[in-house]
C-alpha positions in Angstrom: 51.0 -17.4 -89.2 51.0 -14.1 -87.4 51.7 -14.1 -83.5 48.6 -13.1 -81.6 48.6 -10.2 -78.8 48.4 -13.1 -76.6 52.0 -14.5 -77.7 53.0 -10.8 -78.6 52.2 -10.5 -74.5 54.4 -13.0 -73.8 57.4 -12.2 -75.2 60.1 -10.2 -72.9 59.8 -6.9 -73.2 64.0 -6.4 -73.7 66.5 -8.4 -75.1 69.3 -6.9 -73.6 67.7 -6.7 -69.8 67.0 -10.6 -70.2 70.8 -10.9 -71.4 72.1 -9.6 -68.0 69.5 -11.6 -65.8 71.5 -13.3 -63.3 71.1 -17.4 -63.5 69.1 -19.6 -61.3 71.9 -21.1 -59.7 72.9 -17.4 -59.1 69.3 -16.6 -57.5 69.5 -19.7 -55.5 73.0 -18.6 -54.1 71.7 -15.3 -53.2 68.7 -17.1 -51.0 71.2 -19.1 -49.3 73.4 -15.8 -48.1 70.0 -14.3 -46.5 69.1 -17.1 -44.7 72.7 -17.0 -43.3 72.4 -13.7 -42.9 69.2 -14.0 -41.0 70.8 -16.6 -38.2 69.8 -19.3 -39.6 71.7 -22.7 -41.2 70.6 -23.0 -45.3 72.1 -26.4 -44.9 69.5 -28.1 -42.4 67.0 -30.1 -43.8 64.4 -27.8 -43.0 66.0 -25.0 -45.4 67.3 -27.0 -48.1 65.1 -26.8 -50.7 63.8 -23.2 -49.6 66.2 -21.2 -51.9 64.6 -23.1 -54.8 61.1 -22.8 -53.9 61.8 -19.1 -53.3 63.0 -18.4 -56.1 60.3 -20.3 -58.1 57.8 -18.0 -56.0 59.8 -14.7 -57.1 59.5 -16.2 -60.8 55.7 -16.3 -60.1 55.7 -13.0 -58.0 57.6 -10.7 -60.9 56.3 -12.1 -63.7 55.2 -9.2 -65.1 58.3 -7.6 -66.2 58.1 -10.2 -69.6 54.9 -9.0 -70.3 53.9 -6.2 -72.5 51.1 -5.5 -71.0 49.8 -3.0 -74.5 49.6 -5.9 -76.3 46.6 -7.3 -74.0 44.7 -4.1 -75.2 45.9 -4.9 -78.8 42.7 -6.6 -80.2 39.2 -4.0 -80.6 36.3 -4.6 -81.6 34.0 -2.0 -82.9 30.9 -4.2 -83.3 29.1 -2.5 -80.1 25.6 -1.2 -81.9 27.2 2.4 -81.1 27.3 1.8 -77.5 29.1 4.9 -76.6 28.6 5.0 -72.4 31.4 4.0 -69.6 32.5 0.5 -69.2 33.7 -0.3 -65.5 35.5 -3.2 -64.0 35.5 -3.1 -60.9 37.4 -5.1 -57.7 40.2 -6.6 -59.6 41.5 -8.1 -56.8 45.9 -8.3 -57.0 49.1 -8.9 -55.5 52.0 -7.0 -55.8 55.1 -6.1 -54.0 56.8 -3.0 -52.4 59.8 -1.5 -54.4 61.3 -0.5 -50.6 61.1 -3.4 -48.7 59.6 -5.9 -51.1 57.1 -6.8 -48.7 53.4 -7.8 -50.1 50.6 -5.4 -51.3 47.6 -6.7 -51.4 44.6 -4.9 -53.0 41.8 -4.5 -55.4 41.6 -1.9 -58.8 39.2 -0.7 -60.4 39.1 0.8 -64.0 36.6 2.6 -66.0 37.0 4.0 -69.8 34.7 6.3 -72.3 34.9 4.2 -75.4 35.5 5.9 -78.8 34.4 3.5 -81.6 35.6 0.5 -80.1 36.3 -1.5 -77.1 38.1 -4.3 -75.5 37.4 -7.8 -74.2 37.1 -7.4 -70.3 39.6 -10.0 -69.3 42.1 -8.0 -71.2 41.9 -5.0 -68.5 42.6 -7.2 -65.7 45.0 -8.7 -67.7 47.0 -5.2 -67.6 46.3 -4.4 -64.1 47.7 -8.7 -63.3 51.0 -7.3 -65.3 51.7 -4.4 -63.7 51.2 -5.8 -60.5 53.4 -8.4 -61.3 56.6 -6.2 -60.5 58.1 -4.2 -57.6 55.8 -0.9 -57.5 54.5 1.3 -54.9 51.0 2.2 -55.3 51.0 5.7 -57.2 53.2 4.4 -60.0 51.1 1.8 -60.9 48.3 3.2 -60.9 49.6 5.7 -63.3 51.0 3.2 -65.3 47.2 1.6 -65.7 45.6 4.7 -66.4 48.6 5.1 -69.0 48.4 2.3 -70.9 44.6 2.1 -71.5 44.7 5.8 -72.6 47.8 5.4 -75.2 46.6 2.2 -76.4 42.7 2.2 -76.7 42.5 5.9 -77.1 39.4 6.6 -75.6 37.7 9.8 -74.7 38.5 9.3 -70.9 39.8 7.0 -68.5 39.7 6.5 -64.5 41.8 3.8 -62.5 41.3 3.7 -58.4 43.9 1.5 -56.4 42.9 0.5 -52.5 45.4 -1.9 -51.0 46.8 -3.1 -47.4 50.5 -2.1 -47.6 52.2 -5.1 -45.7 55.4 -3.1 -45.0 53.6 -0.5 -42.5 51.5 -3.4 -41.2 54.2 -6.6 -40.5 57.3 -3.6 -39.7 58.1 -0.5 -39.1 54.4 1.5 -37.8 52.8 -1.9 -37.5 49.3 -0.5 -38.0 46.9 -2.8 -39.3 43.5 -2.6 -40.9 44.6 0.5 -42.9 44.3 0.4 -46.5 45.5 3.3 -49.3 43.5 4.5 -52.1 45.2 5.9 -55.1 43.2 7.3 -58.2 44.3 8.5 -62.0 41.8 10.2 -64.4 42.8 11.1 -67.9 40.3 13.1 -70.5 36.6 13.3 -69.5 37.3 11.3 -66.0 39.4 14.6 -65.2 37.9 17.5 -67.1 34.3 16.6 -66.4 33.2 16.0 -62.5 29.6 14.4 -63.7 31.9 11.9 -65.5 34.1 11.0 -62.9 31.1 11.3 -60.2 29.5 8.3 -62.2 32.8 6.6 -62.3 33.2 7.0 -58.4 29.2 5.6 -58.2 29.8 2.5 -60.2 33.0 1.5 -58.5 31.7 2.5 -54.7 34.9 3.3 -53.6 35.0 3.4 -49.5 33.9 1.8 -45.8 31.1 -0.8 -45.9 31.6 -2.0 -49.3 
C-alpha cells in the first residue's frame, strides 16, 4: 500500500544529515560539559538525570528538521462548490527557538491563501507552521519559509503569512526588555500585487494592540 503524506511527513528529510547525527550518549555528554561549564556539579543528584531529560526536550524542541513539511499540503481536495474567496487561519499559536542564542520564541502565525481549484484540510497549515517552528530559526526566515511552501505546493493565486512573537533572548539577556513582541509578514501573488487583497487579509487576522 502506498505511504500517505502523513508517513511521507514523517520520514527524515536527508539520509546523509541523519548519518552524521551525533548519538545520544554523545548529546548527553555534551549536557554534562555545560553544566560544568556553568559551575555547577553534573554528578549531584540533583543534575543527574538532567542531561537525559534535556536532551529528550531538544528531541521534542527540533523535531521539525525530520519533517517534510510539503507533504502536509500534499493531499487537495477540489470538491469546494467553486468556492473561490480567501481562507484564513489565524493565531496559530507556536514555539520555536533562536538560531543565536537558542533561547525560546514564543508566538502566534497567521496564514491566509486565494485558492485556485482546490484546497487543503486546515490542520495541515498548522501542521507546516508546527514544522518549521520546530527548528532553530529567527523570525523573518520562517516566515518566508511558510509563505514558501504553501505558494510552491498548493499553487494558489496568492498567499499572506504574519508572524508576532516575544523573542526570549532580548527579554531574559542582553536588552532585557519585556512585553515587546515582533511582527513579521510575507505576501506572494495577489496578497502582494493587490492592496484590497491584502487589506482583507490584514482585517481577518486583526493584527495589532487590544487583540
Amino acid at each position: 500500500m502506498p505511504a500517505s503524506p502523513n508517513d511521507e511527513a514523517g520520514r527524515v528529510a536527508g539520509d546523509s544529515m541523519a548519518n552524521d547525527k551525533p548519538s545520544r550518549e554523545q548529546a548527553e555528554a555534551a549536557v554534562r560539559t555545560l553544566l560544568s561549564w556553568a559551575g555547577d556539579d553534573p554528578g549531584r543528584e540533583g543534575l543527574l538525570d538532567t542531561p537525559k531529560r534535556v536532551v529528550t526536550a531538544f528531541g521534542d524542541w527540533f523535531s521539525g528538521y525530520d519533517v517534510d513539511a510539503r507533504a502536509y499540503l500534499a493531499r487537495t481536495f477540489e470538491e469546494v462548490a467553486g468556492y473561490d474567496e480567501m481562507i484564513v487561519l489565524r493565531d496559530i499559536q507556536f514555539e520555536s527557538h533562536c538560531e543565536h542564542h537558542m533561547a525560546p520564541i514564543i508566538g502566534r502565525a497567521h496564514v491566509g491563501y486565494l485558492p485556485d481549484g482546490k484546497v487543503v484540510g486546515i490542520s495541515k497549515l498548522a501542521r507546516v507552521v508546527e514544522t518549521y517552528a520546530r527548528r532553530l530559526q529567527v523570525q523573518e526566515k520562517m516566515t518566508a519559509q511558510i509563505a514558501d511552501c504553501i505558494h510552491d505546493v498548493l499553487q494558489p493565486r496568492g498567499v499572506g503569512v504574519v508572524i508576532e512573537a516575544a523573542h526570549e533572548c532580548m527579554t531574559t539577556r542582553g536588552v532585557h526588555k519585556r512585553g515587546v513582541s515582533m511582527i513579521t509578514s510575507k505576501m506572494l501573488g495577489s496578497f502582494r500585487e493587490d492592496a484590497r487583497t491584502r487589506a482583507e487579509f490584514l482585517q481577518f487576522i486583526d493584527v495589532g494592540p487590544g487583540r
